[in-house]
FIKOLZA-1660 file (N, C-alpha, C; in steps of 0.1 Angstrom, whole numbers, plus 5000, padded with zeros to 4 digits):
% residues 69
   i   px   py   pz ch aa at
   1 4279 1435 2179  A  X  N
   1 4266 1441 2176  A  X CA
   1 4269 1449 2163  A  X  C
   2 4263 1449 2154  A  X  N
   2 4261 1454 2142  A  X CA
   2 4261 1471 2141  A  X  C
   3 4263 1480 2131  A  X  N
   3 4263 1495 2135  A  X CA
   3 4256 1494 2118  A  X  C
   4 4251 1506 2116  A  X  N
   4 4241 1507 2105  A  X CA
   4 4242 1521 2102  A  X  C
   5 4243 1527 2085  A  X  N
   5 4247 1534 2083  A  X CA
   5 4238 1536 2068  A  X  C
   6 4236 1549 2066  A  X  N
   6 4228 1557 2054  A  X CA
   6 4242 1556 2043  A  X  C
   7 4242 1552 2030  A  X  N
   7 4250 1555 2020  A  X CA
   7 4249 1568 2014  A  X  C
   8 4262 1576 2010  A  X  N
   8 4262 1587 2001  A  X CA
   8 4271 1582 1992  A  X  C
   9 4270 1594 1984  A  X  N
   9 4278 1596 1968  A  X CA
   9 4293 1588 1970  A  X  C
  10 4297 1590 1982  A  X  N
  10 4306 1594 1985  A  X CA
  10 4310 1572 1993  A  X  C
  11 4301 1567 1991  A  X  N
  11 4301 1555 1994  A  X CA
  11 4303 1544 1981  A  X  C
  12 4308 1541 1971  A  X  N
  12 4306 1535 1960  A  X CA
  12 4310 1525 1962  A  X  C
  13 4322 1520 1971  A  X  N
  13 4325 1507 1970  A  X CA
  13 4319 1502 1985  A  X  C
  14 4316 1505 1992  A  X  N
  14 4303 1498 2002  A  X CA
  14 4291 1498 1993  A  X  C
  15 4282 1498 1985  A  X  N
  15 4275 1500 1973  A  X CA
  15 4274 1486 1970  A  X  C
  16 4288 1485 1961  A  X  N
  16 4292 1475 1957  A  X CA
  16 4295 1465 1959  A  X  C
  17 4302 1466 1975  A  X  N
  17 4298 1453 1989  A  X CA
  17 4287 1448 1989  A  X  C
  18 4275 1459 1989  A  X  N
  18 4263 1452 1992  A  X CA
  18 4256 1446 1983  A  X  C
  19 4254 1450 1968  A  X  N
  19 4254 1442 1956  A  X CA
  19 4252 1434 1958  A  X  C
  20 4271 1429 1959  A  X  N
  20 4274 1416 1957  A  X CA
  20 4269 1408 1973  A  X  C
  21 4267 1410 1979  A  X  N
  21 4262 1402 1992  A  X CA
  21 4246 1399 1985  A  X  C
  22 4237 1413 1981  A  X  N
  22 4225 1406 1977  A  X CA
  22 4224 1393 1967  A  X  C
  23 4236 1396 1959  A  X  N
  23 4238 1388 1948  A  X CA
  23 4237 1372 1950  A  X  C
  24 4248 1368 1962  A  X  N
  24 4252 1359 1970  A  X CA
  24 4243 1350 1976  A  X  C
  25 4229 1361 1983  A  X  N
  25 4224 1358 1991  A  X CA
  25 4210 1354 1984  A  X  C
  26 4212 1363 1973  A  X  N
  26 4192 1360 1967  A  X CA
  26 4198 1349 1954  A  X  C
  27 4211 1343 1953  A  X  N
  27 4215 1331 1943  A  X CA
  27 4212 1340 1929  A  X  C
  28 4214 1354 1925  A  X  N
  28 4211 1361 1913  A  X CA
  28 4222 1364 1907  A  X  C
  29 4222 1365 1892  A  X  N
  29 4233 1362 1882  A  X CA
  29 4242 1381 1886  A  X  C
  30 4253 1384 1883  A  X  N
  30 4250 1394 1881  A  X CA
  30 4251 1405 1867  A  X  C
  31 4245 1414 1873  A  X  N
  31 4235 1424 1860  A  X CA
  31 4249 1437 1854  A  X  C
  32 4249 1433 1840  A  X  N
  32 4256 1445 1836  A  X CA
  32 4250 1461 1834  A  X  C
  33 4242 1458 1841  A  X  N
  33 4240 1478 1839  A  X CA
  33 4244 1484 1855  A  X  C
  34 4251 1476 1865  A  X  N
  34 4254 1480 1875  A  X CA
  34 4269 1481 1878  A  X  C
  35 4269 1495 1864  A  X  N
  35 4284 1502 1866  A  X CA
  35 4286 1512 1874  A  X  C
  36 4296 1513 1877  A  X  N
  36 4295 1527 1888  A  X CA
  36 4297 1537 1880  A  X  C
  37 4292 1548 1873  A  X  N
  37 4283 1557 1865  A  X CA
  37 4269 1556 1869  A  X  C
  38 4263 1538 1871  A  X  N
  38 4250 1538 1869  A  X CA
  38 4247 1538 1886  A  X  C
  39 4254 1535 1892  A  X  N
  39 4255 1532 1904  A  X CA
  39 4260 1548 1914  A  X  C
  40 4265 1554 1908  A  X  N
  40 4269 1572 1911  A  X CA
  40 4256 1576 1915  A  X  C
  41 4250 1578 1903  A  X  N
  41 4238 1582 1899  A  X CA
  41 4225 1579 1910  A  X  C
  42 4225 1567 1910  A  X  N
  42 4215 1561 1923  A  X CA
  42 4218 1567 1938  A  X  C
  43 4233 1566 1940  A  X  N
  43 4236 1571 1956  A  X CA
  43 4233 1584 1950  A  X  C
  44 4236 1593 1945  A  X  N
  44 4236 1607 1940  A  X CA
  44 4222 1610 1941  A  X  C
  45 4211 1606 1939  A  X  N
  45 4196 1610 1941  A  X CA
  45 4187 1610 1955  A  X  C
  46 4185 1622 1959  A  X  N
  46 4184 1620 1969  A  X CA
  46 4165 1616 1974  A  X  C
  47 4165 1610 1967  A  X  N
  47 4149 1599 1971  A  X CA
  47 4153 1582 1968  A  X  C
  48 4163 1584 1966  A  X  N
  48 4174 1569 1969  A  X CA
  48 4179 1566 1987  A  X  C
  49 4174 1559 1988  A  X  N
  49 4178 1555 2006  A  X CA
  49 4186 1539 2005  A  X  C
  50 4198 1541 2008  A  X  N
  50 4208 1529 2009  A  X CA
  50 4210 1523 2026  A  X  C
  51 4209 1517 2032  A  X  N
  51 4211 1514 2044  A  X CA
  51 4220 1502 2041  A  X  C
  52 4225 1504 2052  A  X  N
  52 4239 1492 2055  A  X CA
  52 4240 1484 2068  A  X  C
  53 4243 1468 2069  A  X  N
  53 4246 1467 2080  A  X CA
  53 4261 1466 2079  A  X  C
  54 4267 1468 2095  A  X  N
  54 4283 1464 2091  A  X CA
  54 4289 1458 2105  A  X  C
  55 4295 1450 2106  A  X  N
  55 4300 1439 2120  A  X CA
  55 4313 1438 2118  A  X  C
  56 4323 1441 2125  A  X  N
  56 4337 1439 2124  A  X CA
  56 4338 1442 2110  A  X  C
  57 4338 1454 2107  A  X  N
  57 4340 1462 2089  A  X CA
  57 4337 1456 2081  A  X  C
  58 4329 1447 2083  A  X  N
  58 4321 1437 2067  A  X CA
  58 4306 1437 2070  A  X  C
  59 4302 1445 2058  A  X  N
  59 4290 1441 2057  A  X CA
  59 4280 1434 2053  A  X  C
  60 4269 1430 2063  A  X  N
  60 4265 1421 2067  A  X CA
  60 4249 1420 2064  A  X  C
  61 4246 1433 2055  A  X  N
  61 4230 1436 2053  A  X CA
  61 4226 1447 2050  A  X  C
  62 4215 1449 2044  A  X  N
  62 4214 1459 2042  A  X CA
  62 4204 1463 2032  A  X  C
  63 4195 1476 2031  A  X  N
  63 4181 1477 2023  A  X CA
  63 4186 1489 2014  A  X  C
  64 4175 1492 2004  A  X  N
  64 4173 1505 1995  A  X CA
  64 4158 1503 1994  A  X  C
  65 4159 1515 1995  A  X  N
  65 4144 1518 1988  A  X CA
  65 4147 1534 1978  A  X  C
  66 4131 1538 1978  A  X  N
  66 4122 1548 1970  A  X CA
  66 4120 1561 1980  A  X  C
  67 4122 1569 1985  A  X  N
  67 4110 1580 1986  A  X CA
  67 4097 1581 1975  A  X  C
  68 4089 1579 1979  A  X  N
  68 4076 1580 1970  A  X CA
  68 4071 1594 1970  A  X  C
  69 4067 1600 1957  A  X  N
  69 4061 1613 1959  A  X CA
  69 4051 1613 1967  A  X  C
% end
């Protein structure tokens, strides 16, 4: 069964797991402005929401969104 997890600052290379899973999975090239500087910065804001899935320590899914004012 899957366990699911909020990303912080403090998560950059789970971040970067899930990237490249979106990457994988939506067939999209990948994008150079998604350095970790640029990617700090996103976990670092806190109206950034990272969610994760993870199954036997690989993750397996996972959303972002917005807080909207």
């Amino acid at each position: 069964m899957p366990s699911f997890h909020f990303l912080s600052s403090e998560d950059l290379v789970s971040f970067h797991q899930l990237i490249q899973l979106f990457l994988q999975v939506f067939d999209e090239p990948a994008n150079g402005e998604l350095t970790d500087d640029f990617l700090s910065q996103r976990l670092s804001d806190p109206r950034f929401i990272v969610l994760v899935a993870r199954q036997d320590g690989q993750i397996i899914g996972g959303a972002t969104a917005y807080e909207l004012p």
